[in-house]
mmCIF file of the C-alpha atoms, coordinates in Angstrom:
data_MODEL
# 
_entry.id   MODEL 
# 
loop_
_atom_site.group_PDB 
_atom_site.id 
_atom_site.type_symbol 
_atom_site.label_atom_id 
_atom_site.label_alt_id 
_atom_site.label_comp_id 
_atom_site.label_asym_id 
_atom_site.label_entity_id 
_atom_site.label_seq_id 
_atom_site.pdbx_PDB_ins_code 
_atom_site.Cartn_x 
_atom_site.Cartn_y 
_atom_site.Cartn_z 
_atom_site.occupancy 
_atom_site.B_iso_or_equiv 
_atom_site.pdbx_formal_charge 
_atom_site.auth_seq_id 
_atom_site.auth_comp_id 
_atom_site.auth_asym_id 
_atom_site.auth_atom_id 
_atom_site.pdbx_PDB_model_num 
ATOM 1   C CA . UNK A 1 1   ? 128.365 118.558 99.483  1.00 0.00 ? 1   UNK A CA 1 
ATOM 2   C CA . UNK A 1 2   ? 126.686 116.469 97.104  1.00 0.00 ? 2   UNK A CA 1 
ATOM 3   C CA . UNK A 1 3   ? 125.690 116.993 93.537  1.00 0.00 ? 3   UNK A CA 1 
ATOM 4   C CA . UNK A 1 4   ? 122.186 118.330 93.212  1.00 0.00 ? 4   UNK A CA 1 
ATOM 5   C CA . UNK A 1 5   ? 122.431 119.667 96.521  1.00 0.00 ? 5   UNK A CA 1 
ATOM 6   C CA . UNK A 1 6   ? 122.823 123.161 97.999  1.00 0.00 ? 6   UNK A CA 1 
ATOM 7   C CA . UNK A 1 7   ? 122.857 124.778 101.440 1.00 0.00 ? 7   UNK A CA 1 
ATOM 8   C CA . UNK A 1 8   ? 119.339 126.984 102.153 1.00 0.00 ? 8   UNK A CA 1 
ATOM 9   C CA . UNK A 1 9   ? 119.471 129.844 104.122 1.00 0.00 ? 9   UNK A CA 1 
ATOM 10  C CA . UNK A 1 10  ? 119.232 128.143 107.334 1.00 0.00 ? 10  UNK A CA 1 
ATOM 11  C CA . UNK A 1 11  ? 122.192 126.054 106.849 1.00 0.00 ? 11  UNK A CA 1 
ATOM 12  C CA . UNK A 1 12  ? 120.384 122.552 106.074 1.00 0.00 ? 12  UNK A CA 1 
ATOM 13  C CA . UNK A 1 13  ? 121.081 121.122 102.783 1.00 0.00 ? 13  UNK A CA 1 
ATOM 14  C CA . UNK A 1 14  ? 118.564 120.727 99.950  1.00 0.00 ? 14  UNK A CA 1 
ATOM 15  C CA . UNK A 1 15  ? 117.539 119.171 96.791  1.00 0.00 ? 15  UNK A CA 1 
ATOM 16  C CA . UNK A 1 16  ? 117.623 121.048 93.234  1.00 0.00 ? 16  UNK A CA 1 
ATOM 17  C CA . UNK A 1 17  ? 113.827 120.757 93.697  1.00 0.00 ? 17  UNK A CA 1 
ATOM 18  C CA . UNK A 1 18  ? 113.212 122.516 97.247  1.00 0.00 ? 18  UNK A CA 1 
ATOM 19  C CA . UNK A 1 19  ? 112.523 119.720 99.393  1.00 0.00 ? 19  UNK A CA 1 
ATOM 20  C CA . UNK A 1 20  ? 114.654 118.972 102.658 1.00 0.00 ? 20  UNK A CA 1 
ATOM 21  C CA . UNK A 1 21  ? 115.183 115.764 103.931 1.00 0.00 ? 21  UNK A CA 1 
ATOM 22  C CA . UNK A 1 22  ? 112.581 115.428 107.185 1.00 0.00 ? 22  UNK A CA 1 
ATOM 23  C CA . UNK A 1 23  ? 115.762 114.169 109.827 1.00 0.00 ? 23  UNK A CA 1 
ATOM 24  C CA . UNK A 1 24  ? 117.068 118.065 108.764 1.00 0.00 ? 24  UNK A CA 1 
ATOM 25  C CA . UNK A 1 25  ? 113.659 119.915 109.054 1.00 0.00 ? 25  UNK A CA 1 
ATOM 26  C CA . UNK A 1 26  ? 114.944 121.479 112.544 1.00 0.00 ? 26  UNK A CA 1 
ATOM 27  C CA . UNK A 1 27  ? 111.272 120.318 114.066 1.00 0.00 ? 27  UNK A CA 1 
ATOM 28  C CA . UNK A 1 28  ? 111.946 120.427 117.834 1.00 0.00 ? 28  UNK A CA 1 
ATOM 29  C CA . UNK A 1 29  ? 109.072 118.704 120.320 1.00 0.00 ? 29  UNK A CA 1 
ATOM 30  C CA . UNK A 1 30  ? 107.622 120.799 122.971 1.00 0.00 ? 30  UNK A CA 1 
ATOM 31  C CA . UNK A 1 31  ? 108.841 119.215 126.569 1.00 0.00 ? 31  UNK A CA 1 
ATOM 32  C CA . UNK A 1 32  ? 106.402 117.202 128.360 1.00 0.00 ? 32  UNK A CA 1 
ATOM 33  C CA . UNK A 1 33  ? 103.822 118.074 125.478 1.00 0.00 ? 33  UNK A CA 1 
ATOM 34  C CA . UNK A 1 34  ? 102.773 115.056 122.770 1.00 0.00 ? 34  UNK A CA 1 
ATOM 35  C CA . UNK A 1 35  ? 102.789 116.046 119.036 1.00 0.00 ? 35  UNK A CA 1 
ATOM 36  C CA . UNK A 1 36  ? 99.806  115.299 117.101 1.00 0.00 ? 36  UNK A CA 1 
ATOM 37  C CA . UNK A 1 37  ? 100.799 111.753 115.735 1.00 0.00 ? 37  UNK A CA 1 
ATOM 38  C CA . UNK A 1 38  ? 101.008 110.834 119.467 1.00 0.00 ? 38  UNK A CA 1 
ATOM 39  C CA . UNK A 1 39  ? 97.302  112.090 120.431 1.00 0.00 ? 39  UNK A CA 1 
ATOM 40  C CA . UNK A 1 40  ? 95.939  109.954 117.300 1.00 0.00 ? 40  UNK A CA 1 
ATOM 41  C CA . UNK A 1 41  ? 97.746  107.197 118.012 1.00 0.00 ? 41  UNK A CA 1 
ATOM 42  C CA . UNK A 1 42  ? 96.317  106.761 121.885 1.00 0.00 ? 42  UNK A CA 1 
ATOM 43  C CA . UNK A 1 43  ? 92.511  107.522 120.755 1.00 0.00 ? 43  UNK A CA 1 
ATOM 44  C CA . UNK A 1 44  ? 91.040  105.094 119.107 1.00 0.00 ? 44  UNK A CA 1 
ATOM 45  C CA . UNK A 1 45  ? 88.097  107.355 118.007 1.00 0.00 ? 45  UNK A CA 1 
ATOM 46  C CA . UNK A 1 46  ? 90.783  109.903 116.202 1.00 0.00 ? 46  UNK A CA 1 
ATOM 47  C CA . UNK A 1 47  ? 92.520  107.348 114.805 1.00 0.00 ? 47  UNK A CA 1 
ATOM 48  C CA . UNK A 1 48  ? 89.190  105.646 113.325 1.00 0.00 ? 48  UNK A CA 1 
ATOM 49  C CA . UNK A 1 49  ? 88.323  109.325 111.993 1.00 0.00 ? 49  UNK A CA 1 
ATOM 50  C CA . UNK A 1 50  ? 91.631  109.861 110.454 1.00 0.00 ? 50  UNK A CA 1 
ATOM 51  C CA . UNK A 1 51  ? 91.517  106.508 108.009 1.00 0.00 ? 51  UNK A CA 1 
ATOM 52  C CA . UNK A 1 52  ? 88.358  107.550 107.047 1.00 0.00 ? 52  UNK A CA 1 
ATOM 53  C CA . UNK A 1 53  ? 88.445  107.929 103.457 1.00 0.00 ? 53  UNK A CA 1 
ATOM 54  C CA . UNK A 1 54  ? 91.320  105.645 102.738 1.00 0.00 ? 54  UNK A CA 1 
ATOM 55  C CA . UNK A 1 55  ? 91.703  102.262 102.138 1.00 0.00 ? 55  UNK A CA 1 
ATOM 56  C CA . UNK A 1 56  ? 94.475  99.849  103.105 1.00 0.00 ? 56  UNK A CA 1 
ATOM 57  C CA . UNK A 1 57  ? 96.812  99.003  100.430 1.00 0.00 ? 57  UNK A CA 1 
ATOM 58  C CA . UNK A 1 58  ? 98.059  95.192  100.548 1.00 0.00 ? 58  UNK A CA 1 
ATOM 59  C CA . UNK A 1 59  ? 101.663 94.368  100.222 1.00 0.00 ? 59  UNK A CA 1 
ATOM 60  C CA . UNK A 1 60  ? 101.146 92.705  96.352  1.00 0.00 ? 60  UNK A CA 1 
ATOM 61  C CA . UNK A 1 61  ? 99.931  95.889  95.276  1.00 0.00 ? 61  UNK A CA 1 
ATOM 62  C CA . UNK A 1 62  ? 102.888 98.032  96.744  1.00 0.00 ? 62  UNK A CA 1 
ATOM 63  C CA . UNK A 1 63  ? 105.028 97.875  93.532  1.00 0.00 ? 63  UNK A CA 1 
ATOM 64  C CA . UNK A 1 64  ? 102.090 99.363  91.388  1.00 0.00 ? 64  UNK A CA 1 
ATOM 65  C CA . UNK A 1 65  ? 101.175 102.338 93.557  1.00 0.00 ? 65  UNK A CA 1 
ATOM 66  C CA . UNK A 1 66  ? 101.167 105.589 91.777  1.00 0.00 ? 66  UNK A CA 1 
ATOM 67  C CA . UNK A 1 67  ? 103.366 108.328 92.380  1.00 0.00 ? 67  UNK A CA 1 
ATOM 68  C CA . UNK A 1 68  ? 101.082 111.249 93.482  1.00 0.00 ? 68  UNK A CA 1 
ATOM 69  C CA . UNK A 1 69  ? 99.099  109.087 95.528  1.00 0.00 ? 69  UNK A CA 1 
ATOM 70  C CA . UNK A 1 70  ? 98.184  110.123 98.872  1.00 0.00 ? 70  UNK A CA 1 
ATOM 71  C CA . UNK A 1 71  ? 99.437  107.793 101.961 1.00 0.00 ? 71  UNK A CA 1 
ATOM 72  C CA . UNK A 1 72  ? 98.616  107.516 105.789 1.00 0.00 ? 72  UNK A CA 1 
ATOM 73  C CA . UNK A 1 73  ? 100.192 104.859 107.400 1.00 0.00 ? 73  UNK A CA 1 
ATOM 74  C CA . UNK A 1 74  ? 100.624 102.984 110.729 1.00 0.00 ? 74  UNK A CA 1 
ATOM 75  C CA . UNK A 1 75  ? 104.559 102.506 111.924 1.00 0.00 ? 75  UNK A CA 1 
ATOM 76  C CA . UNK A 1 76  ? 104.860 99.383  113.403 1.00 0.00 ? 76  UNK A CA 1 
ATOM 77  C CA . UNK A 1 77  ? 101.311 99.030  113.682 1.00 0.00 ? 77  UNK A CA 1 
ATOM 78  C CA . UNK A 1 78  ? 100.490 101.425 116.296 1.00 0.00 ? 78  UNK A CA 1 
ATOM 79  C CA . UNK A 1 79  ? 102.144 105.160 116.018 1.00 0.00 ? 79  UNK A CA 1 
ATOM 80  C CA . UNK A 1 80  ? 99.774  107.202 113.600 1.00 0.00 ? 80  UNK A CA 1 
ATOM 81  C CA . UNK A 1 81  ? 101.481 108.726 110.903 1.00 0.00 ? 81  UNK A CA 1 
ATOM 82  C CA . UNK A 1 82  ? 99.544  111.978 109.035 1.00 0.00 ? 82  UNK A CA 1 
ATOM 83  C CA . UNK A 1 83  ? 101.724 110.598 106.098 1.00 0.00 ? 83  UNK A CA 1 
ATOM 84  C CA . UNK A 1 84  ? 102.622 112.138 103.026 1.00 0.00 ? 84  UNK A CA 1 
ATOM 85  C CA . UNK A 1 85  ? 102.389 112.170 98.773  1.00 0.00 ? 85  UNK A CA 1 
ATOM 86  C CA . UNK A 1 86  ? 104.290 108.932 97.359  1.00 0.00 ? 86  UNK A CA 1 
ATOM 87  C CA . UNK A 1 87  ? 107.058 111.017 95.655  1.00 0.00 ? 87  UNK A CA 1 
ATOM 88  C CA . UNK A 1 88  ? 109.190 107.668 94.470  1.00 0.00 ? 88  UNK A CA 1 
ATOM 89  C CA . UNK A 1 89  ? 108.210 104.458 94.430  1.00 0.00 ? 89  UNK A CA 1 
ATOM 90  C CA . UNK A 1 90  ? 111.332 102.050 95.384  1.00 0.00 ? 90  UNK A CA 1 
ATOM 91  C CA . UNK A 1 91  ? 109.437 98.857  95.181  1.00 0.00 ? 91  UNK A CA 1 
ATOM 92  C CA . UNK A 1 92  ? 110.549 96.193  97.103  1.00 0.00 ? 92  UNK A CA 1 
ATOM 93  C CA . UNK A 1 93  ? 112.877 98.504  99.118  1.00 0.00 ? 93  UNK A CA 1 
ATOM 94  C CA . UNK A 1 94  ? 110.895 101.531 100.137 1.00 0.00 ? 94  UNK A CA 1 
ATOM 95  C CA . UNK A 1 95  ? 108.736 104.391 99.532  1.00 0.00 ? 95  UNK A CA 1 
ATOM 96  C CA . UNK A 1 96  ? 109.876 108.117 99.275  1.00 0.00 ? 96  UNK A CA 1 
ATOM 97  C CA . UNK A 1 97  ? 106.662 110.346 100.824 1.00 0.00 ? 97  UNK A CA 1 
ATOM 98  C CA . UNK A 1 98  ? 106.708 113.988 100.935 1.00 0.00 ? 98  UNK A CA 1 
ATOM 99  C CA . UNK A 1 99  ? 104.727 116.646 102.287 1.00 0.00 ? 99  UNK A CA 1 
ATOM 100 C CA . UNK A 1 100 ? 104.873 120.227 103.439 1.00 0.00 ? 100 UNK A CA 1 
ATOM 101 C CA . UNK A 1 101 ? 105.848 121.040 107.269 1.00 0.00 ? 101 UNK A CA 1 
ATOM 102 C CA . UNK A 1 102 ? 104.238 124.539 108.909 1.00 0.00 ? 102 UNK A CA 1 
ATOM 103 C CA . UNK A 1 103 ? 106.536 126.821 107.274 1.00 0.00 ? 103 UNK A CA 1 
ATOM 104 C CA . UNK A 1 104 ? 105.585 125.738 103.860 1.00 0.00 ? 104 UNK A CA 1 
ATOM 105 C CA . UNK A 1 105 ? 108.991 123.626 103.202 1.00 0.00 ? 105 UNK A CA 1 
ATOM 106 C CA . UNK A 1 106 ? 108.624 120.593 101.472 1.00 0.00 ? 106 UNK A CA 1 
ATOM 107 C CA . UNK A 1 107 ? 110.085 117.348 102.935 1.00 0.00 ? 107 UNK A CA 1 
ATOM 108 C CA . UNK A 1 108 ? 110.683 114.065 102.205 1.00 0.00 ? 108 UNK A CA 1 
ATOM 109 C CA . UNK A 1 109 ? 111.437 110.897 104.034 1.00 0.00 ? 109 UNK A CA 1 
ATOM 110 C CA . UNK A 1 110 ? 111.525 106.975 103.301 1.00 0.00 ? 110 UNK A CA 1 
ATOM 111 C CA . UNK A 1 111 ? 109.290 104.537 105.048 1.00 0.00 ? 111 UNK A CA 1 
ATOM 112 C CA . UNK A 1 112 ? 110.259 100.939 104.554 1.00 0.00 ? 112 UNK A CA 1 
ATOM 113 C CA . UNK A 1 113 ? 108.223 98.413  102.452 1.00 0.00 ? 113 UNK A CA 1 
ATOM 114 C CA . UNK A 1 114 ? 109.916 94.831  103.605 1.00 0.00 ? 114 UNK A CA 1 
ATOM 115 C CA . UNK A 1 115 ? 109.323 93.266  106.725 1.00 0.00 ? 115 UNK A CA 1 
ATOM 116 C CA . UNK A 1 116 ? 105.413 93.971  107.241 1.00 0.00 ? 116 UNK A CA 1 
ATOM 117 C CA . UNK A 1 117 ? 105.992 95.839  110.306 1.00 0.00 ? 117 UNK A CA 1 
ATOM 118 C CA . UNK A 1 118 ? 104.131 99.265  108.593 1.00 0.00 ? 118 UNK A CA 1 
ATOM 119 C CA . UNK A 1 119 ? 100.189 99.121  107.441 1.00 0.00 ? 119 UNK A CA 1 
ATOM 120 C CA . UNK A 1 120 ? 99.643  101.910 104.671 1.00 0.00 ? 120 UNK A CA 1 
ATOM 121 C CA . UNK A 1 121 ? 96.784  103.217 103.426 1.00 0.00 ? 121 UNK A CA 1 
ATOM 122 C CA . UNK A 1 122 ? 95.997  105.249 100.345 1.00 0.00 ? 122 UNK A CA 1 
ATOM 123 C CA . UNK A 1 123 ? 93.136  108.235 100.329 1.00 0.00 ? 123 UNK A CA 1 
ATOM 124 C CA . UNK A 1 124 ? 90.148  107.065 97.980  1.00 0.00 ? 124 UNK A CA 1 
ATOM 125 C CA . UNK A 1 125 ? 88.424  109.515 95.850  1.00 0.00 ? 125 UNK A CA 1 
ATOM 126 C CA . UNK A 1 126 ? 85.140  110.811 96.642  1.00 0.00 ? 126 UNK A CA 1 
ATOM 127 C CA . UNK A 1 127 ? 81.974  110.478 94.905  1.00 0.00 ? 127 UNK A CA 1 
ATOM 128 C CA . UNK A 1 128 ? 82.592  114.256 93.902  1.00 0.00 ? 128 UNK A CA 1 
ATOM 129 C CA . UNK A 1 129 ? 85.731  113.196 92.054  1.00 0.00 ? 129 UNK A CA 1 
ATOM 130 C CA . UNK A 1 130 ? 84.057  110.727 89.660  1.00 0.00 ? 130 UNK A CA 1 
ATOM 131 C CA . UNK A 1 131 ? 82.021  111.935 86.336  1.00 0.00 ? 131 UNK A CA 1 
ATOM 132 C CA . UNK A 1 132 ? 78.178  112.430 86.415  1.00 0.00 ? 132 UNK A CA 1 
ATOM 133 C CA . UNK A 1 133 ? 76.568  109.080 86.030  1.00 0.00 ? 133 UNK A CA 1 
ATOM 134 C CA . UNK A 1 134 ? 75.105  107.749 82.551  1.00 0.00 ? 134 UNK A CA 1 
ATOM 135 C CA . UNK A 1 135 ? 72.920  105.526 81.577  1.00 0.00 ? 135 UNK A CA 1 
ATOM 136 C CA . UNK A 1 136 ? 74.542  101.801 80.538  1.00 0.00 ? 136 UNK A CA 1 
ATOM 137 C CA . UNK A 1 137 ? 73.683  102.793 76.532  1.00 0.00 ? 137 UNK A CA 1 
ATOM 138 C CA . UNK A 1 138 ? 75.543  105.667 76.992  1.00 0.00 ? 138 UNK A CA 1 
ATOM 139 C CA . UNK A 1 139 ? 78.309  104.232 78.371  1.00 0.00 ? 139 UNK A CA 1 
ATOM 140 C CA . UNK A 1 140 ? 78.291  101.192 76.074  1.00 0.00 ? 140 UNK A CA 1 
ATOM 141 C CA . UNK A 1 141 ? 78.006  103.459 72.845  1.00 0.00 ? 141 UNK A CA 1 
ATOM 142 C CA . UNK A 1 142 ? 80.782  105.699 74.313  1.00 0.00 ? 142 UNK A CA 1 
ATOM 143 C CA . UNK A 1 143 ? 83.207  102.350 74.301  1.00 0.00 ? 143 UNK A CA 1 
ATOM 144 C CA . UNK A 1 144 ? 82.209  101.079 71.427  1.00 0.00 ? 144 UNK A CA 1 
ATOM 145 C CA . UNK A 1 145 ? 83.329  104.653 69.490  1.00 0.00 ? 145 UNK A CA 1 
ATOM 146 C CA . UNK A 1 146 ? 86.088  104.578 71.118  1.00 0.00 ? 146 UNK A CA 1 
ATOM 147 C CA . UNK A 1 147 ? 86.318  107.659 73.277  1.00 0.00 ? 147 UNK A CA 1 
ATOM 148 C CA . UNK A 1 148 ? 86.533  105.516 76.498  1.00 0.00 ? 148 UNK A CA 1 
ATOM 149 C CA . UNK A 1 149 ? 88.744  102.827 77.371  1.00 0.00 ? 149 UNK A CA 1 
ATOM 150 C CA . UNK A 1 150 ? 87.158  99.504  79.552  1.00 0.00 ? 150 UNK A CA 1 
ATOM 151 C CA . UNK A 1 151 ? 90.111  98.849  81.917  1.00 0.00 ? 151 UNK A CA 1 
ATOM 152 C CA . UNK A 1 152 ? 89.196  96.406  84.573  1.00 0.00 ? 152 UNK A CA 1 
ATOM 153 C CA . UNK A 1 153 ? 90.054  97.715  88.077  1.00 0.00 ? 153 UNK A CA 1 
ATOM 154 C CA . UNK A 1 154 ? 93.022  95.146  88.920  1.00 0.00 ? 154 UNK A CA 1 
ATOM 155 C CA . UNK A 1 155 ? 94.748  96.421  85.788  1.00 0.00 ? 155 UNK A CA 1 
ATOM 156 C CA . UNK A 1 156 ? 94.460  100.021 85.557  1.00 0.00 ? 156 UNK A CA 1 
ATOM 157 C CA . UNK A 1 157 ? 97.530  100.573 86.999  1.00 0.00 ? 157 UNK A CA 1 
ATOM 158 C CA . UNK A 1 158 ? 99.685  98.458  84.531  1.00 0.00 ? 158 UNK A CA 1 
ATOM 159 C CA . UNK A 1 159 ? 97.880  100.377 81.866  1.00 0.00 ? 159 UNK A CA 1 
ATOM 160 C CA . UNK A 1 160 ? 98.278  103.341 83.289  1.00 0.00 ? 160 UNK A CA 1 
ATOM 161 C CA . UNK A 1 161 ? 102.568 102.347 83.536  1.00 0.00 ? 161 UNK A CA 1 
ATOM 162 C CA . UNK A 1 162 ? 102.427 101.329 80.251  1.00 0.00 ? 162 UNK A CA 1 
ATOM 163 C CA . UNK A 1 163 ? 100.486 104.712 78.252  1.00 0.00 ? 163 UNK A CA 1 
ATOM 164 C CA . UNK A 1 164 ? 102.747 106.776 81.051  1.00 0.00 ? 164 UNK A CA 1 
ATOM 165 C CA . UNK A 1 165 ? 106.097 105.517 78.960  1.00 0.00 ? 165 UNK A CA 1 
ATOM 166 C CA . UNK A 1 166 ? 104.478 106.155 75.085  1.00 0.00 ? 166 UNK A CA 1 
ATOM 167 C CA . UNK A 1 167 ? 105.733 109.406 73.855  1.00 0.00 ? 167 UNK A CA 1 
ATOM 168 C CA . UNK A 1 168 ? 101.890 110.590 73.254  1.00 0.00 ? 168 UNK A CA 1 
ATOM 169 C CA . UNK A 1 169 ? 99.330  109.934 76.063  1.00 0.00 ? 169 UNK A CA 1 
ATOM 170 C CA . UNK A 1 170 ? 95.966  108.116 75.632  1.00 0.00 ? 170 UNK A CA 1 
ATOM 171 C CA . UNK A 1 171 ? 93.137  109.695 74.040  1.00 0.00 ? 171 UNK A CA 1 
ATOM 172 C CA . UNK A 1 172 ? 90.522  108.151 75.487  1.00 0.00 ? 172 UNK A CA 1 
ATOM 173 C CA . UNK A 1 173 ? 89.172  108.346 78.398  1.00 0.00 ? 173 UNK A CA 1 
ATOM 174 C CA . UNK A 1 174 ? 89.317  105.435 81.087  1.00 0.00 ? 174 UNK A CA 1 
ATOM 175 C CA . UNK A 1 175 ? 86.477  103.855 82.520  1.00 0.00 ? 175 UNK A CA 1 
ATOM 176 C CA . UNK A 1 176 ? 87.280  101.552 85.707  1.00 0.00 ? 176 UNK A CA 1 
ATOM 177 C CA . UNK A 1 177 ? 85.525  98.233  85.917  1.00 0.00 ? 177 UNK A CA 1 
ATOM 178 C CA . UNK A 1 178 ? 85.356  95.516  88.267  1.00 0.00 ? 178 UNK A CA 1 
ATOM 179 C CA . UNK A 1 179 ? 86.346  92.051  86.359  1.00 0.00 ? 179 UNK A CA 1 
ATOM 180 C CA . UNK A 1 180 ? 82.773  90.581  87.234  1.00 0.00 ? 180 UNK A CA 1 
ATOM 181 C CA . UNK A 1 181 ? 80.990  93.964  85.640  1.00 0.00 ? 181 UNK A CA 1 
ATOM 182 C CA . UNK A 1 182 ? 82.888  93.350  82.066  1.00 0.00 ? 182 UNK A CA 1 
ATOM 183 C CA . UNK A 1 183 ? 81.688  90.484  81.739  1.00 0.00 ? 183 UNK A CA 1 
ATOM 184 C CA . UNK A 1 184 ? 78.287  90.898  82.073  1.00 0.00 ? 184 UNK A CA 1 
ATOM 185 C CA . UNK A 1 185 ? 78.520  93.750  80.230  1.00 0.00 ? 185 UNK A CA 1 
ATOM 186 C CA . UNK A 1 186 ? 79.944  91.772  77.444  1.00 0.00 ? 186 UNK A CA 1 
ATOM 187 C CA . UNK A 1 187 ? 77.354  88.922  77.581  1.00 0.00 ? 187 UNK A CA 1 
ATOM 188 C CA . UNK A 1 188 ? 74.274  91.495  77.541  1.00 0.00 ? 188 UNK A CA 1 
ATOM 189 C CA . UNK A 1 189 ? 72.902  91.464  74.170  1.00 0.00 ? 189 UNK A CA 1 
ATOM 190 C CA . UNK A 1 190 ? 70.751  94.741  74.886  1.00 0.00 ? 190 UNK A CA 1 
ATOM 191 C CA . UNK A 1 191 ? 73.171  96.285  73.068  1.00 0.00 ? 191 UNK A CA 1 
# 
């Protein structure tokens, strides 16, 4: 057996961390009944209802997704997949997702990043997630003291790479931008 890896009590083998590889879960399909992927993938309506909230991630930004990040995807363009959390990101290779199956084991799997035969999507936040709204002095005077970061949208993941890897995390606090909304934020002299 390999190193890091032990035998649970139903005889499949494990990672230190819990998580079984999915090929080993045991899952057997019910004869002449479709799993759940299956029904999504021939309803158009379920499978429009089950992107909702997400947003398709293009292959130049594969390489900066973040691990933790929630992702549905479509295998070979068709067969809905409920997906999984990015657990390692193997740019230009692959992706390692997990999730949790029904008996509360975690499992993993790779889905393959070359060849453009997949379309993934990522879950977007909601408007819940995001701080209550202030007013552009606020927000301006908050910058300028330093207890928020301007990062523009296109680069918050570099920065976020880059503060990840210093031995003390930020202390401010990040506010996304769009590259167009900087600068007119930077040419206002209301300020």
């Amino acid at each position: 057996m390999e190193a890091g890896k032990q035998k649970s009590p139903n005889g499949k083998s494990e990672s230190k961390y819990g998580r079984v590889r999915l090929h080993e879960d045991g899952y057997k399909k019910q004869k002449g009944g479709k799993t759940k992927q299956e029904i999504v993938s021939e309803n158009p309506e379920l499978l429009k209802k089950n992107f909702v909230g997400f947003e398709r991630i293009l292959p130049d930004e594969y390489e900066s997704i973040m691990e933790g990040t929630f992702i549905r995807y479509l295998k070979d363009r068709k067969l809905f997949r409920f997906g999984g959390y990015l657990d390692k990101n193997k740019y230009p290779d692959y992706w390692v997702l997990r999730n949790t199956n029904k008996e509360g084991r975690k499992v993993t799997w790779c889905v393959p990043l070359k060849g453009g035969k997949n379309i993934y999507c990522r879950r977007i936040k909601k408007d819940d997630d995001k701080p209550a709204a202030k007013s552009m002095k606020e927000v301006y005077q908050a910058i300028s003291g330093g207890e928020y970061k301007l990062v523009r949208k296109d680069q918050l993941n570099k920065y976020r790479r880059n503060t990840r890897n210093t031995s003390e995390a930020p202390k401010e606090k990040i506010i996304v931008a769009l590259s167009e909304e900087i600068e007119s934020y930077s040419d206002s002299s209301d300020y």
